[in-house]
C-alpha positions as CSV (number, residue, x, y, z in Angstrom):
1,X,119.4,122.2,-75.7
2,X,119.5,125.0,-73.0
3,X,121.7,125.5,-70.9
4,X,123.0,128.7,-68.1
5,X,125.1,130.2,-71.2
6,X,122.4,129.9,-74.0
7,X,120.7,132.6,-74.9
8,X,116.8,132.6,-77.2
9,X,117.8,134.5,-80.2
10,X,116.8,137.3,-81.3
11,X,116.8,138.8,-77.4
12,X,112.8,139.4,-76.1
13,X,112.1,143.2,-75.9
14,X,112.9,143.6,-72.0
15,X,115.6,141.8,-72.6
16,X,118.6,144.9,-71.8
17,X,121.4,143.2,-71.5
18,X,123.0,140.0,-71.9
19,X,126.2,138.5,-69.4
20,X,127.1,135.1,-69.5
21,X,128.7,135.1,-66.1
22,X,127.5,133.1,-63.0
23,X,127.0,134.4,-59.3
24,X,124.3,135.1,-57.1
25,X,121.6,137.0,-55.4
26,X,121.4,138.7,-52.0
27,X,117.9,139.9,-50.4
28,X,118.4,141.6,-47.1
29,X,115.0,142.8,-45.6
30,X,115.7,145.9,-43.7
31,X,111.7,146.8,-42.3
32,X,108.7,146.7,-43.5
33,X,108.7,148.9,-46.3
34,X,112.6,148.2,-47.2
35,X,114.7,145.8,-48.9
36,X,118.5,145.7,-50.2
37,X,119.2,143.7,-53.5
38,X,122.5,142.8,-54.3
39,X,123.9,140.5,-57.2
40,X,127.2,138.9,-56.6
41,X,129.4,138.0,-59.5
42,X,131.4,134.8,-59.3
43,X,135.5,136.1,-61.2
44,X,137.6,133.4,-62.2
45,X,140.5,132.9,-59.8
46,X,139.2,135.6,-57.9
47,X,136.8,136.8,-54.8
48,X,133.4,136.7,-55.5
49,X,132.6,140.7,-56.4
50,X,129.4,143.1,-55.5
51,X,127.9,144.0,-59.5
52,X,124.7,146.0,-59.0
53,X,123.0,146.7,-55.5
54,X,119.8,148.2,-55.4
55,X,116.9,149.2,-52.7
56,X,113.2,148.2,-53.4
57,X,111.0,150.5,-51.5
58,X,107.5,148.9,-51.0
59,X,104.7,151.6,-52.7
60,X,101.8,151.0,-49.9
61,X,101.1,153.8,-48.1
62,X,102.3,153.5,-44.6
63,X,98.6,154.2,-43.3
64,X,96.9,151.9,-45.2
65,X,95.7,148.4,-42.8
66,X,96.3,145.0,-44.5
């Protein structure tokens, strides 16, 4: 049975890294061409803490008409 701490051994290929901890996702659209992701660890007894943040930068020219 699966469940949120199993894992499919042995890891897939992109698999990187492994954490068994739970929390969640952010996604703050800032414009058009700009968004801030930001994963949110749930501690144990604690404040939930900011893990890894990163900025996704769409790759379509600016110029280009949809």
């Amino acid at each position: 049975m699966l469940c949120a701490y199993s894992f499919i051994d042995p890891p897939p290929d992109i698999s990187y890294f492994r954490d068994r901890s739970s929390g969640h996702g952010t996604l703050e659209v800032a414009n058009a061409t700009h968004a801030l992701w930001t994963w949110i660890k749930n501690e144990d007894g604690n404040q939930p803490r900011i893990i890894e943040s990163l900025w996704l930068t769409s790759l379509l020219n600016s110029g280009c008409k949809a």
